[in-house]
Steps between C-alpha positions, in 0.01 A plus 500: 500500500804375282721802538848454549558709749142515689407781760363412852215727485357514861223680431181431674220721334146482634219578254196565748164456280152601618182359308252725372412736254282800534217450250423886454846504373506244217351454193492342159803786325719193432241373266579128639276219621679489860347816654165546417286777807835493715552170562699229346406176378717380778319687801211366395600157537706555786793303423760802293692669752528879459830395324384255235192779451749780427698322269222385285388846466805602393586229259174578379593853381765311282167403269431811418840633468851376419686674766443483890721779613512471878664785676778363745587641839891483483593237773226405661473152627166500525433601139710238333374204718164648333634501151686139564152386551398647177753408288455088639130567470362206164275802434833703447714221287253422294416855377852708485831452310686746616583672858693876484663656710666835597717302753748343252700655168432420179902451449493158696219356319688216393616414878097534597365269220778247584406528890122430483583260209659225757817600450759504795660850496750630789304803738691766422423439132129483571581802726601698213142479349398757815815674588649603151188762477542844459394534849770609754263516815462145464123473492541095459702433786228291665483116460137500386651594181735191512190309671282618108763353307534183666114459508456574139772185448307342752129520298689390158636197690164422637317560159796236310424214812137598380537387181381847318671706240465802653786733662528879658764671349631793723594820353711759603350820420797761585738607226842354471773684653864410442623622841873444460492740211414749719763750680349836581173673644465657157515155294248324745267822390544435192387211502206572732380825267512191124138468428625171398558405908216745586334193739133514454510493058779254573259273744233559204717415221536190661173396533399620150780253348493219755124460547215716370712456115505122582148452572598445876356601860688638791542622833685816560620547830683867561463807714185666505662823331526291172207289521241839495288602201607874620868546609462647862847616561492883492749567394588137289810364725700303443442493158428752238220398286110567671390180380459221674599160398116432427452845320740370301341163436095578402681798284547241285277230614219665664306317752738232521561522877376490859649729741469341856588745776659377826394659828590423867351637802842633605424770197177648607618549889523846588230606171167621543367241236660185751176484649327420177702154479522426863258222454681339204561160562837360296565319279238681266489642177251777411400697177659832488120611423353378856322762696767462746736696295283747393639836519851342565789717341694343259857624717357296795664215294840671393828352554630869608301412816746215576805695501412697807236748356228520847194332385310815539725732274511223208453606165137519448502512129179702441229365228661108553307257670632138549260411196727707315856288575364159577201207468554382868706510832639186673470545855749274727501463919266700726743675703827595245751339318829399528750699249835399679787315327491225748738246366690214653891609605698285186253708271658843597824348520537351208474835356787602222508848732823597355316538140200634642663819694689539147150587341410700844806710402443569165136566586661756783360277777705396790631137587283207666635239734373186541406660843296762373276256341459251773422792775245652243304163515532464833387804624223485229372103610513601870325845430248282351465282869652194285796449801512147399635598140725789601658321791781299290537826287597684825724220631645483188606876534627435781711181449678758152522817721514435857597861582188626354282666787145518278546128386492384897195706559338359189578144637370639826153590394462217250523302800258745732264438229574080539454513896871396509520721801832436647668453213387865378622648819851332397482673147358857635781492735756508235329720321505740731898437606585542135277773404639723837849482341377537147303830652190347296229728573268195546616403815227655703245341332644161518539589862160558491422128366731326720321647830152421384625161385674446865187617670308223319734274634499584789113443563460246771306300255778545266814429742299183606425346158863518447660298795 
């Protein structure tokens, strides 16, 4: 990386693959020479991971249509180390030009092109390219979006060392938005209600001029609210038009894209359909026509269902199947995947905050500390049983706000979950002494914690291990 002000990342993602593929699942839809009765030339010889074999079928669809549009799961680790793979894949280089995405403004598209051009640019420059969106929830505060950018530089370096010709050229696919014009609640709906920064046409404007007009093939990688062939919001929030950024595109170029659907285990839990894809072994990609998803609502895929809808009471969209909104589904890890914003500590804090809870107050959200952010990946990384990632997080909190009764007992259990015994009573303890005077209502159950944790210790096999 030749930024000149680089960011200790810290992140430690794990990207647990499983061979296999269900044959009664697969078939020849793609209309490519890689899967021919549900298995890939590489199963049959043995040597392809399930990796290589899901990449190939996917860079596969790009010869029968210009656009790939893969739908991204905001923040999650696991995804992106996927779509790293991709994008260093030979199979991917050699077929697509272009790589857009809703994770960066259109308005900094001269900072981008310099970035993954070789160019040295400072962070907070590059930054812009993610944070000067019209988002104020700050869907890209996660470093897998810095982690993209500095991959895509990465492939172009590798393909100049190579000798070839060829570069990506990354794309931001979210309207411009000139933030320090902006004063009021009424002028930042303004600007949210201009067709001209309504986000979806905007993303396909983009790819009409910058790739399908240019002869070109890309990757789209966005939410999949935009990336549908039906819009599944009911009603269409955030934005106003029904159209989806692909409704827009084959409007005008039909049959110009694949719609790839991305589906984690974590989605289907609590669902009566989860026990149709208990068996599905990841990474795989399967036609949206399998018998597997026959009879499959079309709202079992909806983004509304990731903003706290239960699975059960999802929009079930009645007439749409998932033929309907997509040619196939991407499915990643067995058991769920990780959607935190686990970052490394000089990520968060090198955070402009101060211009950031500006746009939270126009928008009529409140402030964000520095704290607020770190906790929130914390608690999210040791929710997830990753102790080893959230336990610098939590002594972090504590080394900025030592009076903090919540950020001991996060320290506490990170290190319950590390079998760093004693050292957890030590954190508990103060927990406790500051949450009493606090009157934090959590007391009892860290009271709770620290008993069972000093009953393991005391165990004679316990006391006796540590003399």
């Amino acid at each position: 990386m030749k930024l000149k002000h680089p960011i200790a990342l810290g992140c430690v993602t794990v990207l647990i693959f499983a061979a296999g593929c269900a044959a009664a699942d697969s078939c020849t839809d793609f209309g490519h020479s890689e899967m021919r009765n549900g298995e890939s030339a590489g199963d049959a010889s043995g040597h392809q991971d399930s990796t290589g074999r899901v990449i190939g079928e996917l860079t596969s669809m790009l010869d029968q249509r210009p656009i790939l549009a893969l739908c991204e799961n905001h923040g999650s680790e696991t995804q992106h180390e996927f779509i790293r793979a991709l994008v260093a894949d030979p199979r991917f280089t050699e077929r697509v030009d272009d790589i857009v995405v809703e994770f960066a403004t259109a308005g900094q598209q001269h900072v981008i092109d310099r970035y993954v051009g070789g160019e040295d640019v400072p962070f907070e420059e590059l930054a812009s390219a993610w944070r000067d969106t019209g988002a104020v929830h700050m869907p890209w505060e996660s470093p897998v979006y810095f982690q993209f950018f500095e991959h895509v530089r990465k492939v172009n370096e590798e393909l100049a060392k190579s000798g070839s010709r060829r570069r990506l050229r990354l794309l931001g696919g979210d309207p411009p938005i000139d933030w320090p014009t902006i004063r009021t609640f009424d002028e930042l709906m303004a600007y949210y209600n201009d067709p001209e920064n309504e986000r979806d046409a905007h993303m396909a404007r983009v790819i009409h001029r910058e790739v399908l007009d240019r002869g070109r093939r890309a990757l789209v990688l966005a939410g999949g609210g935009h990336l549908t062939r039906r819009n599944l919001w009911d009603p269409p929030l955030p934005n106003p038009s029904p159209d989806t950024t692909v409704v827009h595109l084959e409007r005008d170029a039909p049959d110009s894209t694949s719609v790839v659907l991305y589906l984690g285990r974590e989605l289907l839990a609590g669902t009566k359909l989860g026990e149709r894809f208990a068996d599905v072994q990841s990474p795989q990609l399967l036609p949206t026509g399998a018998r597997r998803f026959k009879g499959v609502p079309a709202g079992m895929f909806s983004t509304v269902r990731r903003y706290n809808v239960p699975p059960d009471k999802a929009l079930a969209f009645p007439g749409l199947a998932a033929t309907d909104i997509a040619d196939a589904v991407l499915f990643l890890l067995p058991s769920g995947e990780h959607r935190s914003s686990v970052c490394g500590l000089q990520f968060w804090e090198s955070m402009d905050l101060t211009k950031i809870n500006r746009r939270r107050k126009i928008a009529h959200r409140g402030p964000i500390t520095v704290e607020d952010l770190l906790q929130e990946s914390a608690e999210t990384t040791l929710a997830e049983g990753r102790a080893a990632e959230s336990l610098p997080i939590w002594q972090r909190l504590v080394e900025r706000k030592p009076r903090v009764p919540g950020f001991h007992a996060g320290l506490g259990k990170a290190l319950v979950q590390l079998h760093q015994e004693q050292a957890a009573v030590v954190a508990l303890v103060q927990a406790i002494e500051l949450g009493e005077a606090a009157g934090d209502d959590r007391v009892l159950s860290w009271r709770r914690l620290l008993t069972t944790l000093a009953g393991e210790l005391l165990r004679p096999e316990n006391a006796t291990a540590g003399e």
